[in-house]
N, C-alpha and C positions, 0 to 999 in steps of 0.2 A: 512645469507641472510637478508638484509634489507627489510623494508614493502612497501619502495618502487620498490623493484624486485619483489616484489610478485604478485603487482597488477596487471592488466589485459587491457586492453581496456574496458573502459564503454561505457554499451549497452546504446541506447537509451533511453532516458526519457519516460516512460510512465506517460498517463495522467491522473488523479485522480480527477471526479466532485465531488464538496463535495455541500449537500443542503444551501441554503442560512442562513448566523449567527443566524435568525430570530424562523426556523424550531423548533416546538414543537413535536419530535414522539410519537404516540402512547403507554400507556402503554404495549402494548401484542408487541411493537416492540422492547421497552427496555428492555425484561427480555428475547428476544431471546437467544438462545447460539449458538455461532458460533466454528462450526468444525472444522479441515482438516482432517479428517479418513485416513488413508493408506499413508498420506503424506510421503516422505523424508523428510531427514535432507538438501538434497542439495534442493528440492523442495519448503523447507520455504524459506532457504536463497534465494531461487530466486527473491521468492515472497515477500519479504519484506528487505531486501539490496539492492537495484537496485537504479537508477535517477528519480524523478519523480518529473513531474508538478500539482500545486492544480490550481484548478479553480471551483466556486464556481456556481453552479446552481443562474440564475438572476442576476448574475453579465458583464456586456457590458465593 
């Protein structure tokens, strides 16, 4: 089977605001850790394989 048999129909693009290039965060926001507890394995793939748009907070 080839990789391109395998693929699927892609979902829609979701959109991703990111803060303006400018953005200095807080020290107590940089040393957060970020989870996913109980997650799947297909649940990450969902959540980070998929089409997406950036668009940038203050940007027209």
């Amino acid at each position: 089977m080839t990789a391109k048999a395998r693929r699927g129909k892609l979902r829609k693009p979701r959109t991703i605001t990111l803060p303006d290039q400018s953005y200095q965060p807080p020290k107590a926001e940089r040393e957060k850790e970020h989870d996913m507890p109980g997650a799947s394995l297909k649940t990450i793939r969902r959540a980070f394989f998929r089409p997406f748009n950036v668009r940038r907070e203050g940007a027209d």
